[in-house]
C-alpha positions in Angstrom: 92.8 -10.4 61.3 95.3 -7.7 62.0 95.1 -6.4 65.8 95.3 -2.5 66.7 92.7 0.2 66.1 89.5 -1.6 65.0 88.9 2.2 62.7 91.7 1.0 60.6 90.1 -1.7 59.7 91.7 -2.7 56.5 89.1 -4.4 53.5 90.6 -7.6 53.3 89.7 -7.4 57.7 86.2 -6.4 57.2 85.3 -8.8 54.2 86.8 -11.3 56.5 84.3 -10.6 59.3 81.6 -10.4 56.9 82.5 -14.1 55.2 83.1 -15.9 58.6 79.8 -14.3 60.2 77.5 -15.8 56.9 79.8 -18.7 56.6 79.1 -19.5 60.6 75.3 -18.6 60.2 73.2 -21.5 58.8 70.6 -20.4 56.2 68.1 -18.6 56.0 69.0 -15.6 57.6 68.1 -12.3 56.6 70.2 -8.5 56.3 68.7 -7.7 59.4 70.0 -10.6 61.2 73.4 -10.6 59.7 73.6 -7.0 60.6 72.0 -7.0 64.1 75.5 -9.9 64.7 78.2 -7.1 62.6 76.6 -4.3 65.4 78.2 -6.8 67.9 81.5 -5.8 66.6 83.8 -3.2 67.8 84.8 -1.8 63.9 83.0 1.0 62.2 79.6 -0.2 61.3 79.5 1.7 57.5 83.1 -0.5 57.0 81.7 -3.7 57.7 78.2 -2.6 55.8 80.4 -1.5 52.4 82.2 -5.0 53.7 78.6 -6.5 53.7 77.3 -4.7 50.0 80.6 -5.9 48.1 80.8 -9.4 48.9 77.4 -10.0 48.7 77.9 -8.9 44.9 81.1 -11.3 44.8 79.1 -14.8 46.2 75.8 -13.9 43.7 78.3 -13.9 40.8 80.1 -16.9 42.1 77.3 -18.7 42.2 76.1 -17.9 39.0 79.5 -17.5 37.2 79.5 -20.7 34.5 75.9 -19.3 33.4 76.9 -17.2 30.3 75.8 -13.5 31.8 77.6 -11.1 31.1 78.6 -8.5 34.2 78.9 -5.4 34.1 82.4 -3.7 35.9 80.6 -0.4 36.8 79.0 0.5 39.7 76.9 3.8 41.8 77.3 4.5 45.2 74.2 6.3 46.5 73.7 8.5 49.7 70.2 7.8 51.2 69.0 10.5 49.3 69.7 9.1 45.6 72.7 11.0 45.2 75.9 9.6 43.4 78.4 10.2 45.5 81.0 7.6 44.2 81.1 5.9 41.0 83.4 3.1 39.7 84.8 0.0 38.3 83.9 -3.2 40.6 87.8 -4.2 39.5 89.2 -1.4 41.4 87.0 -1.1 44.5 88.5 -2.8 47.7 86.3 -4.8 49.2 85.2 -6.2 45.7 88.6 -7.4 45.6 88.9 -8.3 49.2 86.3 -10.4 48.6 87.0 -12.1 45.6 89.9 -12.9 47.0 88.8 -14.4 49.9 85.9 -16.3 48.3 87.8 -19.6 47.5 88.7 -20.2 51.5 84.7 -20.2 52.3 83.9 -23.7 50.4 82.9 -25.5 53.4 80.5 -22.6 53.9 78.5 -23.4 50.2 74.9 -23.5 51.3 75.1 -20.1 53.8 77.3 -18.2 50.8 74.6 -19.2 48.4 72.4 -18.4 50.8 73.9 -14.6 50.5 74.9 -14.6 46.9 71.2 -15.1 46.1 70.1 -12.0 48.2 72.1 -10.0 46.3 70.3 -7.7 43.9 72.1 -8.7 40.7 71.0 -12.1 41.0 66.9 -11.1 42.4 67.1 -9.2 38.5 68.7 -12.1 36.5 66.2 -14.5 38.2 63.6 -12.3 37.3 64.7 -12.5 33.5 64.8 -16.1 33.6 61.1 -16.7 34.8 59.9 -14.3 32.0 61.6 -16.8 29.6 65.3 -15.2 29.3 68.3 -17.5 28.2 71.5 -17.4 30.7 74.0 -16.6 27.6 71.3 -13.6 26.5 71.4 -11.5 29.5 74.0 -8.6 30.8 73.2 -6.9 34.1 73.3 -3.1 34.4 75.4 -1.5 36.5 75.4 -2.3 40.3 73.3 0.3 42.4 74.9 0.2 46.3 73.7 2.7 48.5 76.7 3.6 51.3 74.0 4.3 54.0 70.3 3.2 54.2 68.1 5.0 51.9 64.4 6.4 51.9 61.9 5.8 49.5 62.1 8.7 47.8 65.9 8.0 47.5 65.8 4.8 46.2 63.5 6.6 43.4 65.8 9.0 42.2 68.5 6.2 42.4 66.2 4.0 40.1 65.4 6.9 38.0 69.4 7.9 37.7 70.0 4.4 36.8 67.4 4.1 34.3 68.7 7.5 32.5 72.3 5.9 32.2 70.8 2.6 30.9 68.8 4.6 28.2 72.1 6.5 27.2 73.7 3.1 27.2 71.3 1.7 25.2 71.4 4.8 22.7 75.2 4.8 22.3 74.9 0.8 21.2 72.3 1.5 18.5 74.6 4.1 17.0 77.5 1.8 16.8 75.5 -0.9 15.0 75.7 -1.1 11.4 72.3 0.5 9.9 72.8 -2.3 7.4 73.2 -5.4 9.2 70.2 -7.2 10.8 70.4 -7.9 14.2 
């Protein structure tokens, strides 16, 4: 890690704190206990919590990579009041890259980073899927919902609800671009 001022923490740094704290922690643990360990650290806690979000996404698509689902690029970044207030491609966000980068150095750490790929909301959904009888190669997640700061409950409802009005509009645009005479 790169010494000097610990608010210039760069993403590569930060993902790098994140990975060796849940590759040093044996599982289970929960977010609470991986985060009451980041608070021990003298960096900008909503660095090492973006850190956190991003390469949680990273290790539940590793581990669930070879399956056939297909992933989404796009993500929302929520305020804690269910606001967009950033919203990209996971291909040109810098921890998401940070940490995809660093994932191949943790594979003495397999059970802890499954551990933490499994937490990840992404994978919670597709699990969910495959329990009601969904095929791997069938499923495509939506976009990823992060919130940059912890939300309230009536936050994480307007987030939902945002979500679920993008979906709809996804869903709309496909139907037009099918062909109305070819079954599907």
């Amino acid at each position: 890690m790169s010494s000097g001022n610990p608010t210039n923490l760069s993403p590569q740094d930060a993902v790098q704190i994140v990975l060796d704290l849940i590759a040093d922690t044996p599982p289970p643990f929960s977010v609470e206990d991986i985060f009451g360990e980041l608070n021990q650290y003298e960096a900008p806690q909503h660095v090492l919590a973006r850190a956190y979000i991003f390469a949680q996404i990273v290790c539940g698509r590793f581990i669930i990579a070879e399956t056939g689902v297909k992933f989404t690029n796009e993500y929302f970044g929520f305020d804690r009041h269910g606001n967009v207030i950033e919203q990209g491609f996971l291909d040109e966000e810098p921890y998401f890259l940070a940490a995809q980068d660093s994932i191949s150095h943790y594979h003495d750490a397999g059970a802890s980073l499954t551990h933490f790929g499994s937490m990840a909301a992404e994978v919670y959904a597709i699990n969910e899927m495959l329990h009601k009888g969904s095929q791997f190669e069938n499923l495509e997640t939506t976009p990823n919902i992060v919130f940059l700061d912890s939300p309230t409950q009536a936050g994480l409802a307007k987030a939902n609800a945002q979500i679920s009005q993008h979906i709809a509009k996804l869903k709309s645009s496909d139907r037009r671009r099918k062909a109305w005479w070819k079954f599907w």
